[in-house]
MARVO-32233 format. One record per residue (C-alpha): residue number from 1; residue in one letter; y, z, x negated. Coordinates in pm, 1 decimal, padded with zeros to 6 digits. Example, Ala and Ser with C-alpha at 12.3 -4.5 7.8 and 13.67 -1.06 7.14 Angstrom:
BEGIN
SITE  num  residuo     north        up      east
SITE    1        A  -00450.0   00780.0  -01230.0
SITE    2        S  -00106.0   00714.0  -01367.0
***
This chain:
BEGIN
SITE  num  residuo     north        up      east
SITE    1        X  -01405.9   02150.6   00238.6
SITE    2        X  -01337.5   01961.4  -00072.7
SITE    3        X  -01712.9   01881.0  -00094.0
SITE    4        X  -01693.7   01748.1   00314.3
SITE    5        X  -01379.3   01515.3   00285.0
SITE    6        X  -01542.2   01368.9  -00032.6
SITE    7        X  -01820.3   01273.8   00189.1
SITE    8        X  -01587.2   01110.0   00465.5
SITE    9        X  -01422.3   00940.9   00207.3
SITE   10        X  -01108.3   01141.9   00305.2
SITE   11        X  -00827.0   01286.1   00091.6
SITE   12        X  -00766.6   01604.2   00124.0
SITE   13        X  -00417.6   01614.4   00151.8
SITE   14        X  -00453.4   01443.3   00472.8
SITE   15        X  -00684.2   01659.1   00622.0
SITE   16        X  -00497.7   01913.7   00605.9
SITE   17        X  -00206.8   01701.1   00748.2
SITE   18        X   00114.9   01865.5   00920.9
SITE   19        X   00339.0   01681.4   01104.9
SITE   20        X   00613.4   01594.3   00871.9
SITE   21        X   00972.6   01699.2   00905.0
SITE   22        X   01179.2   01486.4   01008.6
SITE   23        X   01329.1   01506.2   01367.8
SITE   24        X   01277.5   01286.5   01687.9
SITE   25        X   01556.2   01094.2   01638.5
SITE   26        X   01445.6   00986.8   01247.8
SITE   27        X   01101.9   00945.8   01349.8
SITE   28        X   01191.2   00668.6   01581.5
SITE   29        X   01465.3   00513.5   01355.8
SITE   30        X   01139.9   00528.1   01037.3
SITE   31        X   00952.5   00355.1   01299.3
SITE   32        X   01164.1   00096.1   01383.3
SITE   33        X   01261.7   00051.5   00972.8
SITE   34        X   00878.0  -00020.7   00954.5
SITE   35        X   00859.6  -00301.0   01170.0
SITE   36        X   01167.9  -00454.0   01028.0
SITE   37        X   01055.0  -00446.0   00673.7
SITE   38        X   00722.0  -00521.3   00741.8
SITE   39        X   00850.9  -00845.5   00894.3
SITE   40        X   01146.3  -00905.4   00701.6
SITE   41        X   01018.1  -00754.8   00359.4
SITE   42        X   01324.0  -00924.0   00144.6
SITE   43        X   01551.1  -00708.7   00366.5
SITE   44        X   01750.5  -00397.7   00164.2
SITE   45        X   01872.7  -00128.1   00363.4
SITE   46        X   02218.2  -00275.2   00434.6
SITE   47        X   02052.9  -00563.2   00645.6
SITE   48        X   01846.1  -00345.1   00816.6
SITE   49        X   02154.8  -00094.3   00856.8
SITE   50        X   02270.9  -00351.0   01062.7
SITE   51        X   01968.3  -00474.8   01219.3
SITE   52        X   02003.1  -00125.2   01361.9
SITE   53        X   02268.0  -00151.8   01470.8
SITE   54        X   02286.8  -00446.3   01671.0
SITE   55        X   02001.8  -00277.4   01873.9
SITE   56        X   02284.5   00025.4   01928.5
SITE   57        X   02139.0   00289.9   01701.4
SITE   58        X   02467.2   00460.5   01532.3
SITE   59        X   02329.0   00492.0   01201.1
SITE   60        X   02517.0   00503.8   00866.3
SITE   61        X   02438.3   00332.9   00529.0
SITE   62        X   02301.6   00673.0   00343.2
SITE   63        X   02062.3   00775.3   00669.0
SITE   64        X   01877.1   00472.0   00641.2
SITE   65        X   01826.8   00459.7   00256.6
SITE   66        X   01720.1   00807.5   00225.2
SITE   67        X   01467.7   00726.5   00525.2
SITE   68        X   01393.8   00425.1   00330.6
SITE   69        X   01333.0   00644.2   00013.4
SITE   70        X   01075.3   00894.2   00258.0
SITE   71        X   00918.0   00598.2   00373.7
SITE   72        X   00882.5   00423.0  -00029.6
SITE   73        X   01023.9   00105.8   00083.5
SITE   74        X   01246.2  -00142.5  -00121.9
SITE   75        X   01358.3  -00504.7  -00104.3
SITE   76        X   01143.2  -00767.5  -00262.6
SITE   77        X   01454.5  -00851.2  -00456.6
SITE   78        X   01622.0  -00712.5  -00743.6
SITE   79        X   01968.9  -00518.1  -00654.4
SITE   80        X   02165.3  -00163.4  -00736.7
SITE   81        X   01974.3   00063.9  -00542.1
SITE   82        X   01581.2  -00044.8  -00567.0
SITE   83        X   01332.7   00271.7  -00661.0
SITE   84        X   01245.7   00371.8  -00977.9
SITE   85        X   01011.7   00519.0  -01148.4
SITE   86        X   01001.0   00866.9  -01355.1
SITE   87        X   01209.6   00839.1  -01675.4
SITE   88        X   00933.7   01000.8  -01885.5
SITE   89        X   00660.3   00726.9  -01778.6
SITE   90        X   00531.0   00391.8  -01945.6
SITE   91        X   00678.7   00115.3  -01782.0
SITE   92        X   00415.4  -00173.1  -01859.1
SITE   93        X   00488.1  -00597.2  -01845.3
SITE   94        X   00374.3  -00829.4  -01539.0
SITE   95        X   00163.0  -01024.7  -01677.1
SITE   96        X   00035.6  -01283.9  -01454.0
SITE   97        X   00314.6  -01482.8  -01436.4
SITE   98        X   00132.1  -01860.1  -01445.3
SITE   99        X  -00215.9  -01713.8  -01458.6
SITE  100        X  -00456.7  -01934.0  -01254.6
SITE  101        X  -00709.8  -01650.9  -01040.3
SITE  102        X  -01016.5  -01789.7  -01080.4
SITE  103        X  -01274.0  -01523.1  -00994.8
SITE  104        X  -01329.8  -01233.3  -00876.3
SITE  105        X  -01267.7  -00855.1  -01038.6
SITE  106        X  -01006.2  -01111.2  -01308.2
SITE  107        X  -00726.3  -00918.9  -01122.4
SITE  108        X  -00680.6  -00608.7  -00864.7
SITE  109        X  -00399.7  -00453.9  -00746.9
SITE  110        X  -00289.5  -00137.8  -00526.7
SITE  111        X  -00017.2  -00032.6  -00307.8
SITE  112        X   00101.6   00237.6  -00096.1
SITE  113        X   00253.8   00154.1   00276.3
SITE  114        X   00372.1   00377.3   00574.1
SITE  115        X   00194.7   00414.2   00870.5
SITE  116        X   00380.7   00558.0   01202.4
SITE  117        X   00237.1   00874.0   01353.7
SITE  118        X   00364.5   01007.9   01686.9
SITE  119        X   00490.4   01314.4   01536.5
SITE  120        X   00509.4   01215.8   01183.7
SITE  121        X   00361.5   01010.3   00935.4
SITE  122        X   00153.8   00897.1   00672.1
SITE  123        X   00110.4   00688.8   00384.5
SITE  124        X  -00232.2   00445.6   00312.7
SITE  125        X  -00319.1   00328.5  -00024.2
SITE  126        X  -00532.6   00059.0  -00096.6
SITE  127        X  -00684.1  -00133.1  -00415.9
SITE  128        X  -00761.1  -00558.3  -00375.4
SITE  129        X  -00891.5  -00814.1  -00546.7
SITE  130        X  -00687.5  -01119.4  -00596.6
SITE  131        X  -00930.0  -01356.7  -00615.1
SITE  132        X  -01148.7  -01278.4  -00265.1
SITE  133        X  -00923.8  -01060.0  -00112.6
SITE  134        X  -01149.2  -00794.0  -00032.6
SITE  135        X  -01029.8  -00467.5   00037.6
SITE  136        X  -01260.1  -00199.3  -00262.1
SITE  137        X  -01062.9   00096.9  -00158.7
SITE  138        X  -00895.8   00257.0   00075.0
SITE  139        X  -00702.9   00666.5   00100.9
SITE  140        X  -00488.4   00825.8   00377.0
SITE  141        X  -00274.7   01096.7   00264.4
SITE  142        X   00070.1   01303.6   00462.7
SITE  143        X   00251.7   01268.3   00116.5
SITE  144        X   00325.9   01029.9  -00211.7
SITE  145        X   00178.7   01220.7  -00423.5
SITE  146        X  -00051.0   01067.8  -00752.5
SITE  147        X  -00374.1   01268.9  -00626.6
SITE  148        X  -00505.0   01042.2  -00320.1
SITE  149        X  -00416.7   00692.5  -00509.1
SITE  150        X  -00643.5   00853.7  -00813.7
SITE  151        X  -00900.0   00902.3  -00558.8
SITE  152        X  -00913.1   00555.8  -00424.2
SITE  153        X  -00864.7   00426.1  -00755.1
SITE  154        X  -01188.9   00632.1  -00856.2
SITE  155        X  -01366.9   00467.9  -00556.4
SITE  156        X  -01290.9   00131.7  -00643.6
SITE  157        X  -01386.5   00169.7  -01039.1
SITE  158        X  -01730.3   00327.1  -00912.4
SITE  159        X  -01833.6  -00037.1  -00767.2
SITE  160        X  -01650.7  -00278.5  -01107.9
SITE  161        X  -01341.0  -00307.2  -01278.6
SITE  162        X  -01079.8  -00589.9  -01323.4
SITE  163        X  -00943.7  -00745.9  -01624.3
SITE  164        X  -00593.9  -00726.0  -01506.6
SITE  165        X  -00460.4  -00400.8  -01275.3
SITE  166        X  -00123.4  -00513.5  -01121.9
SITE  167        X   00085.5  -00246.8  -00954.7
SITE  168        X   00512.9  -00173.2  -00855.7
SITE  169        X   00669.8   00029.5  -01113.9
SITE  170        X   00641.0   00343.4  -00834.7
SITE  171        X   00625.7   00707.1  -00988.7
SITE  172        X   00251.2   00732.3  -00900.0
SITE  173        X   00141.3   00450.6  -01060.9
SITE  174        X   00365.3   00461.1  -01400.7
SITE  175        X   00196.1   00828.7  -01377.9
SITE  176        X   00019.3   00933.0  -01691.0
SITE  177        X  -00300.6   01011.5  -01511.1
SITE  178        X  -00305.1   00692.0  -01302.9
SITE  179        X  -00215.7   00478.5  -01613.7
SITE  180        X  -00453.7   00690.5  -01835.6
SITE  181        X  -00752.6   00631.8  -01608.5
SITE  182        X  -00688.9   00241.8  -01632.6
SITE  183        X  -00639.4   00301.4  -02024.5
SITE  184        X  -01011.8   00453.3  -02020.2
SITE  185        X  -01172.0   00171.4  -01871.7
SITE  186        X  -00968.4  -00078.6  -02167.5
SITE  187        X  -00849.0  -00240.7  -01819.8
SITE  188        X  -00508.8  -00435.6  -01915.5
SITE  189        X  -00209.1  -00307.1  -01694.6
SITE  190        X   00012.0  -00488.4  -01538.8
SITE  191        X   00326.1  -00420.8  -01362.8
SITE  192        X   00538.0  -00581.6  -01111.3
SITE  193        X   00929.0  -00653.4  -01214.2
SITE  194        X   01162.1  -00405.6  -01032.0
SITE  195        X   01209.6  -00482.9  -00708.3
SITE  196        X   00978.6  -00781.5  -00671.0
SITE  197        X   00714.0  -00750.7  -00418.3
SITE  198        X   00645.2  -01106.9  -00432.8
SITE  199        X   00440.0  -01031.8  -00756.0
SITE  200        X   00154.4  -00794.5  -00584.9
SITE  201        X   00224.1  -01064.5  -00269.7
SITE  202        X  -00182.6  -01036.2  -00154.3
SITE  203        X  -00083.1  -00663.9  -00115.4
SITE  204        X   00225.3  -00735.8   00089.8
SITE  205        X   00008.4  -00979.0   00327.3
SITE  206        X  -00255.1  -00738.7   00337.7
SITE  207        X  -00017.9  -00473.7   00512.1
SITE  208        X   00148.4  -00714.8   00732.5
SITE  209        X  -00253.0  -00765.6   00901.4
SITE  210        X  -00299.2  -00436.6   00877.5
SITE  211        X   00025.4  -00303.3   01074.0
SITE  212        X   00039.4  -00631.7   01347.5
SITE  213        X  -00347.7  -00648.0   01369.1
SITE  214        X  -00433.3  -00286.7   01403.0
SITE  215        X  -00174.5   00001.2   01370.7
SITE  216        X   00075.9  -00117.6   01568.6
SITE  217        X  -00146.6  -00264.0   01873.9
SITE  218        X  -00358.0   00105.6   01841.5
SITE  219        X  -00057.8   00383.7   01829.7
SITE  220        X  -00286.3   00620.7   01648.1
SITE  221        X  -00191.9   00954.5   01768.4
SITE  222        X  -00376.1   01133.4   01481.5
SITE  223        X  -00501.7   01134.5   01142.5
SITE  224        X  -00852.9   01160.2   01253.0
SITE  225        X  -00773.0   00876.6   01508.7
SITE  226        X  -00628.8   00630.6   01235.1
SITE  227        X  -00909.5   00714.6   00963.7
SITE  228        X  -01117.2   00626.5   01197.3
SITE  229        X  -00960.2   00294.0   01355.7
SITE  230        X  -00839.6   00201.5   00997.3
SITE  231        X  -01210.7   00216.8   00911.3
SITE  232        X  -01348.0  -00016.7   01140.3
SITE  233        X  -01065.6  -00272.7   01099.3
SITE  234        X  -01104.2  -00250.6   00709.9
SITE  235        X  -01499.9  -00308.2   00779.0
SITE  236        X  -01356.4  -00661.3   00972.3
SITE  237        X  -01085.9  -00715.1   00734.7
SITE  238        X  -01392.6  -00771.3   00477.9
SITE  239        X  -01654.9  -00870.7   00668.5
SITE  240        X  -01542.6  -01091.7   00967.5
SITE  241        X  -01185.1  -01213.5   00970.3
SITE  242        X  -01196.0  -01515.4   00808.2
SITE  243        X  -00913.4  -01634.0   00538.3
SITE  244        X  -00751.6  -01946.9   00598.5
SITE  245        X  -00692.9  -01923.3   00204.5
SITE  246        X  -01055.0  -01902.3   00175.7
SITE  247        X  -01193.1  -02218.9   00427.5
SITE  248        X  -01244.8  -02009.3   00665.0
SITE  249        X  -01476.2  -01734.1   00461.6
SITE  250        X  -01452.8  -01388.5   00458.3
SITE  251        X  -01321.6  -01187.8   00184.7
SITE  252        X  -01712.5  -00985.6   00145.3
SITE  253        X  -01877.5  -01352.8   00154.0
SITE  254        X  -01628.3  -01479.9  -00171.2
SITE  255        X  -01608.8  -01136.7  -00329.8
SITE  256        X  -02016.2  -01108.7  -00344.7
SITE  257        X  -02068.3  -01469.3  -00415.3
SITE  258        X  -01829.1  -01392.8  -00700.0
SITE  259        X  -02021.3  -01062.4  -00837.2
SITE  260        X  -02370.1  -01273.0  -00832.1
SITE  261        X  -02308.7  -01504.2  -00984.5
***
């Protein structure tokens, strides 16, 4: 089995996906959190608390942050209750701050996002290059565990590797296997400053296409369904969509260029 979902490019955990357990009623509040933080990212859970509200859902201050805390979501800025990571890992310093991108595989980063199931949920992960955009790696899995972001990050190191690896300070990547892998490679590591999403912002803009192009127009009703829609719309992510931020040129066309030359 391990040897098949290797060949779909699949993680295992989600393959063997359960619905999750959270009831009806959280489902559809986790739902509606989604589309509030993915348009409103700079939103903490007090302003969606009452976004919430004013749509009539009775819900109280500690529902939505520990839904927040299922779903790994935090305000792009700094404040008393942002996530953290494990007390015994490495926290490492951003260091891009006024570094010109100037080509590609100079700087990737990865992220983790929610994705809305009928009955549940689960959680992509992705690795991107700065520079072009393009998409080297994608995972689904049903939980936030380390095992399926090692796994992309494997399939993304099989085709290059960056100078510069920018991630959150999130428990899976301060992990010492995900840091440790990096480490191997001598791949410099860099890490956002809590609570500020605006420093991994290609990943942030990369989920907002993902959810308003694709997930939420589609309503994937399973795993296999979303694998398999996230698939193709990765495939025109890279390959067709053209970037406004690249005149109009697709992420594959700058990120090959880049490799050739």
């Amino acid at each position: 089995m391990a040897r098949q979902c290797e060949l779909l490019g699949l993680s295992r955990s989600s393959f063997y996906y359960q619905p999750c357990g959270e009831s009806d009623l959280n489902l559809q509040l986790m739902r509606r959190i989604d589309r509030e933080y993915t348009a409103h990212p700079f939103y903490g859970y007090r302003k969606i608390v009452h976004a919430l509200r004013e749509e009539g859902h009775a819900v109280n201050k500690k529902r939505v942050q520990r839904l927040m805390g299922v779903m790994g979501l935090q305000a792009m800025t700094p404040g008393p209750h942002t996530s953290r990571p494990a007390l015994e890992h490495t926290i490492y310093p951003y260091r891009l701050r006024g570094v010109k991108i100037e080509r590609v595989d100079q700087v990737w980063s990865c992220d983790i996002t929610y994705l809305p199931m009928p009955q549940g949920f689960l959680y992509l992960f992705a690795v991107i290059d700065w520079y072009s955009r393009y998409v080297l790696s994608w995972k689904l899995s049903n939980t936030l565990d380390v095992a399926f972001c090692l796994e992309g990050l494997e399939e993304a190191l099989r085709g290059g590797k960056p100078g510069i690896f920018n991630t959150d300070q999130g428990a899976q990547f301060t992990s010492r296997e995900f840091t440790a892998r990096l480490l191997s490679d001598e791949i410099t590591i860099s890490m956002d400053g809590r609570g500020r999403a605006l420093d991994n912002i290609f990943v942030e803009r990369l989920w907002r296409s993902v959810k308003y192009e694709d997930v939420y127009l589609k309503g994937y009703e399973t795993p296999k369904e979303a694998f398999a829609g996230l698939g193709d719309y990765f495939r025109f992510y890279n390959g067709e969509r053209p970037h406004q931020a690249l005149d109009y040129r697709t992420p594959a066309a700058i990120y090959q260029a880049g490799c050739r030359s």
